[in-house]
FIVOVO-172118 format. One record per residue (C-alpha): residue number from 1; x, y, z. Coordinates in Angstrom, 2 decimals, decimal comma. Each point is the difference from the previous one (the first is absolute). Example, Ala and Ser with C-alpha at 12.3 -4.5 7.8 and 13.67 -1.06 7.14 Angstrom:
residues 2
(1; (12,30; -4,50; 7,80))
(2; (1,37; 3,44; -0,66))
//
This chain:
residues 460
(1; (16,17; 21,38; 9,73))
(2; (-2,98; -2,50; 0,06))
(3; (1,20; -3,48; -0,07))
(4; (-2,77; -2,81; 0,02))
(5; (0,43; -4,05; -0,11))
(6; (-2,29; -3,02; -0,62))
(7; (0,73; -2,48; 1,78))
(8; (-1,28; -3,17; -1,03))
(9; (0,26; -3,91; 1,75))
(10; (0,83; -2,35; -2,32))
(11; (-2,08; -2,86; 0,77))
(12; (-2,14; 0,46; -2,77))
(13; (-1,00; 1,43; -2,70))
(14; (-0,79; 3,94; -0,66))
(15; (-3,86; 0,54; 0,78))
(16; (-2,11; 2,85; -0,98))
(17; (0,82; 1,70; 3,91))
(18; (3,44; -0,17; -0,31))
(19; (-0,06; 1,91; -3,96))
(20; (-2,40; 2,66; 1,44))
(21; (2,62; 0,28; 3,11))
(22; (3,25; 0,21; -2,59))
(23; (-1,90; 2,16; -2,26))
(24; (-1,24; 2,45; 2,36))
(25; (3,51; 0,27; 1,43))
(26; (1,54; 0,27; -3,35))
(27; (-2,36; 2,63; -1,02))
(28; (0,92; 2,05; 2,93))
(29; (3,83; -0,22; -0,33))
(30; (-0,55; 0,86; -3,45))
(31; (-2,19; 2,99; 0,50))
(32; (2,22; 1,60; 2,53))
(33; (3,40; -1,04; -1,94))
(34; (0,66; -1,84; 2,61))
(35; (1,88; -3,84; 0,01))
(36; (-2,22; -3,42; -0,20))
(37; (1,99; -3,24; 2,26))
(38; (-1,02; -3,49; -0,77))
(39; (0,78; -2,16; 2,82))
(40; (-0,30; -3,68; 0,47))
(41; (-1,14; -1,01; 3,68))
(42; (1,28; -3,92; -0,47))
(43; (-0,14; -0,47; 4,00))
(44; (-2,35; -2,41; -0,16))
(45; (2,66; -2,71; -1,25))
(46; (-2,54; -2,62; 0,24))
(47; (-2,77; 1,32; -2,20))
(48; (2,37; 2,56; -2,15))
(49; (0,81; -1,60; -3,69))
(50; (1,99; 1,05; -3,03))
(51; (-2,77; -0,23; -2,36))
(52; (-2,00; 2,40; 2,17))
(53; (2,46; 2,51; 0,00))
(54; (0,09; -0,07; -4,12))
(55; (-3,43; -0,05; -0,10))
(56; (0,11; 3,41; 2,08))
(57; (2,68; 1,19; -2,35))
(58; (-1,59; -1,13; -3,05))
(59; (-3,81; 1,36; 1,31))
(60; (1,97; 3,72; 0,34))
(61; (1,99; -0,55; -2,81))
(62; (-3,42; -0,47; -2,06))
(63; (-1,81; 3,14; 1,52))
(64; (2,75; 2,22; -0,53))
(65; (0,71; 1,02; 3,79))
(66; (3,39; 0,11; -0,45))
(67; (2,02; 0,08; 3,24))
(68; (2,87; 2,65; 0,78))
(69; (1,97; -1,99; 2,29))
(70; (0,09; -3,63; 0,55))
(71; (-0,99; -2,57; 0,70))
(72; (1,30; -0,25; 3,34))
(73; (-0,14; -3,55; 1,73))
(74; (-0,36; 0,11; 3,65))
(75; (1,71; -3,79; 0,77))
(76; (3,23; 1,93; -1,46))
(77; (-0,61; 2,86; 2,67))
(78; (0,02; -2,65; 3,08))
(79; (3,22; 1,08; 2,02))
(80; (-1,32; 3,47; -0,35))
(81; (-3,27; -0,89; 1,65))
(82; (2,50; -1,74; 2,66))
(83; (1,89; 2,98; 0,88))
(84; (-3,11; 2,27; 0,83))
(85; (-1,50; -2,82; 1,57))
(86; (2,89; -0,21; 2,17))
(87; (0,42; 3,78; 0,33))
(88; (-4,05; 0,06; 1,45))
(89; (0,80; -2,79; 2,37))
(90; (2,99; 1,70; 1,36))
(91; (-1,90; 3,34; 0,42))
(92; (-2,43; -1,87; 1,92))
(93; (-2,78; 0,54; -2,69))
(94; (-0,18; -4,18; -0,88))
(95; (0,71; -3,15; 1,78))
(96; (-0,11; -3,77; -0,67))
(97; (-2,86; -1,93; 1,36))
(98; (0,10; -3,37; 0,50))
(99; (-3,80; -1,19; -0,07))
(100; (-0,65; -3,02; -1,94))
(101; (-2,63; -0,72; -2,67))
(102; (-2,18; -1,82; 2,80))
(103; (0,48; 2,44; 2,72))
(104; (-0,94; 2,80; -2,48))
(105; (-3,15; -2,17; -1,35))
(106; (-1,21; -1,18; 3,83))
(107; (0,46; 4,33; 0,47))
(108; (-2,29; 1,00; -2,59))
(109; (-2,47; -2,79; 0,32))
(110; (-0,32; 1,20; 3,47))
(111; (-0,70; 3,71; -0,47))
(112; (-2,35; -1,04; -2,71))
(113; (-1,92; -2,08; 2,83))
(114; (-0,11; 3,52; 2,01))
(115; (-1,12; 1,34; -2,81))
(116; (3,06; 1,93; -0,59))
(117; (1,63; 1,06; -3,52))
(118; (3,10; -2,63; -0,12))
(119; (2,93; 1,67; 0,30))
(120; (3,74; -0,49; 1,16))
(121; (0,05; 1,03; 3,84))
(122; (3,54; 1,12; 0,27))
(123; (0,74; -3,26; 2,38))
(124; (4,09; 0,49; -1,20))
(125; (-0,43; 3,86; -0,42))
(126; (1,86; 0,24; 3,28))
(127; (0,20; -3,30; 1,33))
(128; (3,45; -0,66; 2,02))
(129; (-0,54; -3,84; -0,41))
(130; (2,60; -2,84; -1,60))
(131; (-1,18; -0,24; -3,24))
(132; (-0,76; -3,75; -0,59))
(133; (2,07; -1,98; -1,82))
(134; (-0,55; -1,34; -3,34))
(135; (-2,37; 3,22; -0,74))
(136; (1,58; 2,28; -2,98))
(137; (-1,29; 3,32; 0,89))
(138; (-1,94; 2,36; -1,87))
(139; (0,99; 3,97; 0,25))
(140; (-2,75; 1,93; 0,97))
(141; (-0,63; 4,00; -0,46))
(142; (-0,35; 1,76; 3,36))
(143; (-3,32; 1,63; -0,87))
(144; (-0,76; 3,11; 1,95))
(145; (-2,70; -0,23; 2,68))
(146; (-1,80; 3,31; -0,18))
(147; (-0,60; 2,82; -2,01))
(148; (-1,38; -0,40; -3,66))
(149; (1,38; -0,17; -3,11))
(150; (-1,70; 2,74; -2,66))
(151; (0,53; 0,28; -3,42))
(152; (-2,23; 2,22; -2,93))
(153; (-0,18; -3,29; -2,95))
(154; (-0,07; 2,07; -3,05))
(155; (-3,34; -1,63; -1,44))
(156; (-1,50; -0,86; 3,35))
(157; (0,68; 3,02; 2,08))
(158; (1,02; 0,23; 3,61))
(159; (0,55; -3,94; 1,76))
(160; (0,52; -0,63; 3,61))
(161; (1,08; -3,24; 1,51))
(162; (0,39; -0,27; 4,03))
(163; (3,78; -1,69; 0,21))
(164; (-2,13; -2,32; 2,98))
(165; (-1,63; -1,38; -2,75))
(166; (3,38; -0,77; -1,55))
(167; (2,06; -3,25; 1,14))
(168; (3,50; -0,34; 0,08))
(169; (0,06; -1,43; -3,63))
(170; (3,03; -2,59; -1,20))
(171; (2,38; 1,81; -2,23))
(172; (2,74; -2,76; -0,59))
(173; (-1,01; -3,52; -0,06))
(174; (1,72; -2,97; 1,57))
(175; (1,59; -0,41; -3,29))
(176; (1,60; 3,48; -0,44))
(177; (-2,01; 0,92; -2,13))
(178; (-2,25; 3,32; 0,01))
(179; (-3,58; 0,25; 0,13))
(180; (-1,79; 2,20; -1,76))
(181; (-0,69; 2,75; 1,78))
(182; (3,23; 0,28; 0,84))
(183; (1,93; -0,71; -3,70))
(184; (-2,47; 2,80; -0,98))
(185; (1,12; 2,31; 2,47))
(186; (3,61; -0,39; -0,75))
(187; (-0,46; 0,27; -4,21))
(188; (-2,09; 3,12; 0,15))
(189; (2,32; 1,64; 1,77))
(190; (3,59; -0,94; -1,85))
(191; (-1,64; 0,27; -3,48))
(192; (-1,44; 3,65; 1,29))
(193; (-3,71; -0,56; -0,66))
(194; (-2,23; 2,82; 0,14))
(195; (-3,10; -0,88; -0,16))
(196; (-1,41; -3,65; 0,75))
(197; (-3,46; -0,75; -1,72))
(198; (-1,03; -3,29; 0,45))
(199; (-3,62; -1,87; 0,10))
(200; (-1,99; 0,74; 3,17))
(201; (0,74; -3,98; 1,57))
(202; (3,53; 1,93; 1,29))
(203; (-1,95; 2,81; 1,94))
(204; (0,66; -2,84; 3,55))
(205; (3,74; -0,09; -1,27))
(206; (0,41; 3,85; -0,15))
(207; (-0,11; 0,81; 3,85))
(208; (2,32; -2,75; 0,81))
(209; (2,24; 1,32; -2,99))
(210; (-0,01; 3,51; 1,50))
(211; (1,21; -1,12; 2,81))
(212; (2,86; -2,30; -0,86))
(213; (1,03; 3,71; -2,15))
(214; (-0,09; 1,51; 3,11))
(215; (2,17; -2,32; 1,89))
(216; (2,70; -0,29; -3,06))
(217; (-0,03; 4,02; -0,46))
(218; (-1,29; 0,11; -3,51))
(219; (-1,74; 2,72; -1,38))
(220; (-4,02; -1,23; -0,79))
(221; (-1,02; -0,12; -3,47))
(222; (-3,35; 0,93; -1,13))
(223; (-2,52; -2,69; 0,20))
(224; (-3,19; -0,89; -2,35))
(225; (-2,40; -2,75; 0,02))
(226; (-1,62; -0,82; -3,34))
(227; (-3,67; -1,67; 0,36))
(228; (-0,53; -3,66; -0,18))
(229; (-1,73; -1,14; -3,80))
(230; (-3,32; -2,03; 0,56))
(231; (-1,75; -2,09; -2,70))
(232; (-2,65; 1,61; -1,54))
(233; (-2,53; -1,85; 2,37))
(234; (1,83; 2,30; 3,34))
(235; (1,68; -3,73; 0,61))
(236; (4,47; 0,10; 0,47))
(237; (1,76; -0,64; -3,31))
(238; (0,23; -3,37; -1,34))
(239; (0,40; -1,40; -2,75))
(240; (-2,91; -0,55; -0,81))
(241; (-0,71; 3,81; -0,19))
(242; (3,12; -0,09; -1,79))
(243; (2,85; 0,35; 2,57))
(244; (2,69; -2,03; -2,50))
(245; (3,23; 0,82; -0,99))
(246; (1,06; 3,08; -1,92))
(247; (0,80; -2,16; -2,61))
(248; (-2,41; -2,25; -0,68))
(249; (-1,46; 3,29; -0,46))
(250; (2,51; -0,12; -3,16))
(251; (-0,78; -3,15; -0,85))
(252; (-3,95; 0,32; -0,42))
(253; (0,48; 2,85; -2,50))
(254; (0,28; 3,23; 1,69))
(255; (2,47; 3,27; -0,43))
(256; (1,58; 0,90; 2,47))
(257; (-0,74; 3,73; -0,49))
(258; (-3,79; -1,20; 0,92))
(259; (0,84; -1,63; 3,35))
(260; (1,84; 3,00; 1,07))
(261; (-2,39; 2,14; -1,14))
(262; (-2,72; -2,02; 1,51))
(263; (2,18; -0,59; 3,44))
(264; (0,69; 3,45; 0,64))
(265; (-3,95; 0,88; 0,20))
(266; (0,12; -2,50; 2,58))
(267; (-0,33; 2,02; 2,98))
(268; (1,36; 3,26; -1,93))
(269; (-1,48; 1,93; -2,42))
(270; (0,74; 3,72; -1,67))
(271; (-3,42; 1,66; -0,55))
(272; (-2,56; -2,32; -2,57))
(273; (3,16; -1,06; -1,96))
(274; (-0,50; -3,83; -0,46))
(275; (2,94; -0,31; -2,72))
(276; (3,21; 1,24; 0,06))
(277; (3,20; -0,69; -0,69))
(278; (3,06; -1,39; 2,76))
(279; (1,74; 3,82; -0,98))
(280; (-3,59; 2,20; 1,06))
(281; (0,27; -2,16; 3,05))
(282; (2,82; 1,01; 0,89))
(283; (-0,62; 3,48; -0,71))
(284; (-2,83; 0,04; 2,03))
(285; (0,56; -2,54; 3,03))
(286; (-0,18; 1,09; 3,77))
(287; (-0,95; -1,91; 2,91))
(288; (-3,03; 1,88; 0,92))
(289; (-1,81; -1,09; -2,88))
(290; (-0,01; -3,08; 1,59))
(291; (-3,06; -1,54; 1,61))
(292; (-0,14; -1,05; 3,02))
(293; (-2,97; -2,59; -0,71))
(294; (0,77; -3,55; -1,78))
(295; (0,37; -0,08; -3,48))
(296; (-2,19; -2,36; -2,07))
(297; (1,20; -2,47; -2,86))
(298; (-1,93; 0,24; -2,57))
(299; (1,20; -2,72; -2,99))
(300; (-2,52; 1,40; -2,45))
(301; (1,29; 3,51; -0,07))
(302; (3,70; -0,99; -0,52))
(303; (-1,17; -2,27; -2,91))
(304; (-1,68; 3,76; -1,16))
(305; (3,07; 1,52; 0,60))
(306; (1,90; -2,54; -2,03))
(307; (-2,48; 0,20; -2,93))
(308; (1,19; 3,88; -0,28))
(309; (4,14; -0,40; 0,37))
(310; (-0,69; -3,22; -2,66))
(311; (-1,86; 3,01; -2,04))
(312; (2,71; 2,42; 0,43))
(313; (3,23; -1,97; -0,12))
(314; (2,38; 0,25; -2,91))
(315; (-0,84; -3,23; -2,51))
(316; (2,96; -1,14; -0,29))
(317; (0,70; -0,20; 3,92))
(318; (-3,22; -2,08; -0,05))
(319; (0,51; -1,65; -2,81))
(320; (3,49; -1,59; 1,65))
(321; (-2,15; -1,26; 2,82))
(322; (-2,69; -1,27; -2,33))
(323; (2,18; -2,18; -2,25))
(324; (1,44; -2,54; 2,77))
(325; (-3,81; -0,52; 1,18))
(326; (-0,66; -0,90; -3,36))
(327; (2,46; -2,29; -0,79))
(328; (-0,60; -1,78; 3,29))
(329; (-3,61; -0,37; -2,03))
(330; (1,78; -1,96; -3,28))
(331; (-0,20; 3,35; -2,12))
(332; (3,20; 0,10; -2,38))
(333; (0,07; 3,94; 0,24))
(334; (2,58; 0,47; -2,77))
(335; (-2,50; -1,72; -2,57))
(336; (-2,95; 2,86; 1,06))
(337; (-1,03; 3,27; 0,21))
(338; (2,65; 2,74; 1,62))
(339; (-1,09; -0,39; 4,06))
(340; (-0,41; 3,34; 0,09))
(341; (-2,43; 0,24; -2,44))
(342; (-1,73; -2,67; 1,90))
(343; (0,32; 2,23; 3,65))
(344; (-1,48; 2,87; -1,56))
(345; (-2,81; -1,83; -1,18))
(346; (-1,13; -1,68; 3,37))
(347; (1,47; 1,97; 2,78))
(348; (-3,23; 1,96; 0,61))
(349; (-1,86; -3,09; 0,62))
(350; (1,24; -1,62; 2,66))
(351; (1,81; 0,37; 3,39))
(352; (2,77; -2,29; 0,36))
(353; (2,75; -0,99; -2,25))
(354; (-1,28; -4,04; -0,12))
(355; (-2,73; 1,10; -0,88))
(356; (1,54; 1,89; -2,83))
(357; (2,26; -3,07; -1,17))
(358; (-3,08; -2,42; 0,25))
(359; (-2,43; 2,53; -2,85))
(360; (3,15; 0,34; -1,98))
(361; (0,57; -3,83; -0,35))
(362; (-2,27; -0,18; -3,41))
(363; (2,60; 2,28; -1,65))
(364; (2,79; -2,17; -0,11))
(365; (-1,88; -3,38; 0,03))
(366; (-2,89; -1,80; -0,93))
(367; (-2,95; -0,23; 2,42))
(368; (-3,16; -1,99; -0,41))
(369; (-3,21; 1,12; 1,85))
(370; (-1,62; -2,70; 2,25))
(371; (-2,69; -1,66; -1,60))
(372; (-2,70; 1,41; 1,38))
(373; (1,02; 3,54; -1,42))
(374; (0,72; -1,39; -3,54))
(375; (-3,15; -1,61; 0,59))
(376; (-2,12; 3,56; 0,79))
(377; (1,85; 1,94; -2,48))
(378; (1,47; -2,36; -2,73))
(379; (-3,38; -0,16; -1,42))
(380; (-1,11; -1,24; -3,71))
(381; (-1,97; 3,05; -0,16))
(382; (3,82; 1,57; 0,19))
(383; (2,13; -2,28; -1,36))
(384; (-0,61; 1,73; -3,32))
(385; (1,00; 3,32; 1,04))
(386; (2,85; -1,08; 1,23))
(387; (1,23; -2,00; -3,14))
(388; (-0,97; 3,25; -1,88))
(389; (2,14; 1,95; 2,57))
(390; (2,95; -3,05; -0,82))
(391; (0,34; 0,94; -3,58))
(392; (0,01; 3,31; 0,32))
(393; (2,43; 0,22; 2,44))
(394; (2,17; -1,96; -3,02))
(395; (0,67; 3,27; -1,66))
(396; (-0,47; 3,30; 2,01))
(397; (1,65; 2,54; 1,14))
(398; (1,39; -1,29; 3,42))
(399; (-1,10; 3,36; 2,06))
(400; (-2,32; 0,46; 2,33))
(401; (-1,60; 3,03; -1,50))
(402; (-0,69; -1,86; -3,07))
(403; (-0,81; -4,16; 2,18))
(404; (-2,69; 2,78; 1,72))
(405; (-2,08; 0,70; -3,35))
(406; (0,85; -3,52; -1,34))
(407; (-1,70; -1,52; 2,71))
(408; (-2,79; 2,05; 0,13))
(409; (-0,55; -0,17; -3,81))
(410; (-0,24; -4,20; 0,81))
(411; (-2,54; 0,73; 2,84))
(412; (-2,12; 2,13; -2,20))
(413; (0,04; -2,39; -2,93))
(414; (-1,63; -2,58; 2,58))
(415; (-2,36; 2,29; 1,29))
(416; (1,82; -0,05; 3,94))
(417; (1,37; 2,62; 1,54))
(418; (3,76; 0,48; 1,38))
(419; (-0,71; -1,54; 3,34))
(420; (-1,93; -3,26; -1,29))
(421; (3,30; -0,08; -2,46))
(422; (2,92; 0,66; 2,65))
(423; (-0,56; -2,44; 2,85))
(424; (-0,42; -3,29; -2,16))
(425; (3,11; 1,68; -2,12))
(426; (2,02; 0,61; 3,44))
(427; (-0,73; -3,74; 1,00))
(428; (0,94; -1,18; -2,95))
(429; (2,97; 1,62; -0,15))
(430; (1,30; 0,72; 3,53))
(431; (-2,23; -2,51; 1,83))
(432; (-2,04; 1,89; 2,39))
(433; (-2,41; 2,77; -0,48))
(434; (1,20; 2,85; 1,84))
(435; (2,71; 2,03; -1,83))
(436; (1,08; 3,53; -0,60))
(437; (-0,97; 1,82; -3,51))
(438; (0,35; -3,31; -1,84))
(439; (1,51; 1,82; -3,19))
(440; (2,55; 1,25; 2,31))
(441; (0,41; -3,81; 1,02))
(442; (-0,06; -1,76; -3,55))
(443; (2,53; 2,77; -1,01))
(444; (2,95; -0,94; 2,59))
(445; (-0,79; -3,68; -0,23))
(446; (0,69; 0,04; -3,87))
(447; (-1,54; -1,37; -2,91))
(448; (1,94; -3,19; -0,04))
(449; (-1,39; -1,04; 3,55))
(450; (-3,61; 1,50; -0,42))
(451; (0,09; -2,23; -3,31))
(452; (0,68; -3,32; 1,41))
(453; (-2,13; 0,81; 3,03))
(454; (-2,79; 0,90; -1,53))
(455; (0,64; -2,87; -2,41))
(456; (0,17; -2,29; 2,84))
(457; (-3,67; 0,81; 1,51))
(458; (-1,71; -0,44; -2,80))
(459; (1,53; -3,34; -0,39))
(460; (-1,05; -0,88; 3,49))
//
């Protein structure tokens, strides 16, 4: 059975990589009915934090990549680490080295000045010395010295690494605890991973990984290195290109149905389908649709993508995600139109939710153009059409059918046509000059409101 994992540090927060990574692996447990493991990697005590790994929880949670198993936290895993540790080093496949920070440092800066890649030497790899006092040794993996170590990645294709090339890397700090290439190790192979798929940074890590498989007798899962994402300028992700968390994603208005959508195209695709749903993902994913060139981040075609989901998402989900947004704006909902009604109205024209909640605001509450607009369209040559347009909005039939002809009877009794009528009307009334249908608008606004507004400008 396929078993897959994503295996997030929690020093921060969940990025754009590390969705793509938990998506694609999701996907792929999914497709083959296989299990998805979440697993915390908290080694790094000093940098790891509580609200990092809730803000990983919370960034899945939003997606929808729910996790089959988990999460597992590796600092509650640490005697296990110790016993293999201990089982290598009595099999002769580890032992502790007792260089210091400065001997180490003085080591590399030395092979750099022969123009050398810097490297541990394997000074304690067989050393017979005393180890010095006052030195708390490191355990180091006895890396083989020949041969190669060959794997076929199942995006890249066949890999070779020379193991000459590979040092004898430290698998257990000073402190007892694990590094990573050797926590990894040890997880993947008690949770029974099949298949690791990862970003393309771990392709150094895999050889060494191999490796420290071989020397613990564990079978070798499939590997798979995902592309690296680059800005739309070919630069690394920042964020500036828009490398920020998952959920500020949220936070600036978008579905999460369009950042998975628009995340799995990154670096995958399934024919010329740009939109899709998380389910035809699933029925479609395989690794060799992968590409084995960067991805680009493009922030302009997930705003296009979030325009369609806003167009195609049930109103009232929207409209429960609307209605906070405008109350944070000083709109008293319960006193206006039904939000819904509102959604329907403006969904098509615009991309993000704020956006959304900022052209609904005149709905629920007054709001008075700048000057210069009252100024350009407030004119005296309109001020009577408008005070026509006041008292016959008095006593009409509140519909927009029937606020259409009304209108457009009032324009033709000045001589103007709908357009020299609507914009000074929309001003007036919802204080800015851009709208949808504005009989549609005056319709969900209500009489009452479109009264006293309309009241108001003219007073001005």
């Amino acid at each position: 059975m396929v078993r897959t994992r994503f295996a997030p540090s929690p020093t921060g927060y969940l990025h754009i990589g590390g969705a793509r990574t938990a998506l694609f692996n999701w996907a792929f447990a999914k497709r083959h009915g296989g299990t998805f493991v979440l697993r915390i990697e908290d080694t790094d005590v000093e940098r790891s934090t509580e609200a990092s790994v809730q803000a990983i929880l919370d960034g899945m949670s939003w997606m929808g990549l729910d996790w089959d198993e988990g999460p597992f936290y590796q600092m509650h895993r640490l005697p296990r680490y110790q016993a293999v540790a201990e089982q290598l080093l009595r099999d002769g496949h580890a032992y502790w080295c007792y260089a210091s920070k400065e001997e180490l440092d003085q080591m590399r800066e030395a092979q750099r000045a022969r123009g050398e890649k810097p490297r541990y030497d394997g000074r304690w790899r067989d050393s017979t010395a005393t180890p010095p006092a006052g030195i708390k040794p490191v355990l180091r993996f006895r890396n083989p010295l020949d041969g190669e170590v060959v794997w076929n990645d199942l995006v890249k294709g066949e890999i070779r690494f020379a193991n000459q090339e590979l040092d004898d890397l430290v698998i257990m700090r000073a402190d007892g605890v694990p590094t990573y290439n050797f926590g990894v190790v040890i997880d993947d192979f008690d949770m029974q991973i099949t298949h690791v798929i990862r970003g393309d940074d771990h392709v150094n890590n895999t050889p060494r990984q191999i490796n420290l498989y071989a020397a613990i007798g564990a079978p070798l899962p499939q590997f798979g290195h995902l592309p690296m994402i680059l800005g739309n300028d070919g630069e690394r992700l920042s964020k500036r290109h828009g490398a920020v968390s998952v959920m500020q994603y949220r936070d600036e208005g978008y579905l999460p149905e369009a950042l998975l959508n628009y995340l799995a195209r990154l670096g995958w695709g399934h024919g010329d389908a740009e939109i899709f749903s998380a389910a035809q993902m699933v029925g479609w994913f395989a690794l060799d649709h992968v590409s084995r060139s960067p991805a680009r981040f493009d922030g302009d075609k997930l705003q296009w993508l979030n325009q369609h989901y806003l167009k195609e998402a049930p109103l009232d989900a929207l409209a429960a995600l609307l209605q906070p947004l405008l109350e944070a704006r000083g709109c008293a909902v319960v006193n206006g139109p039904a939000v819904t009604a509102v959604v329907e109205l403006l969904r098509a024209r615009v991309h993000l939710l704020p956006e959304m909640a900022d052209a609904a605001v005149y709905f629920y509450r007054p709001v008075v153009a700048g000057e210069d607009v009252r100024a350009q369209h407030l004119t005296a040559a309109v001020r009577p059409v408008l005070a026509d347009l006041l008292a016959a909005f008095a006593d009409c039939v509140w519909e927009r059918a029937a606020l259409s002809v009304l209108i457009k009877e009032v324009a033709a009794r000045h001589g103007l046509k709908m357009g020299q009528v609507g914009v000074p009307l929309r001003v007036a009334v919802c204080g800015e000059p851009q709208t949808p249908s504005i009989d549609a608008v005056l319709e969900l606004i209500g009489r009452e409101a479109v009264l006293a507004r309309l009241a108001f400008s003219l007073a001005d």
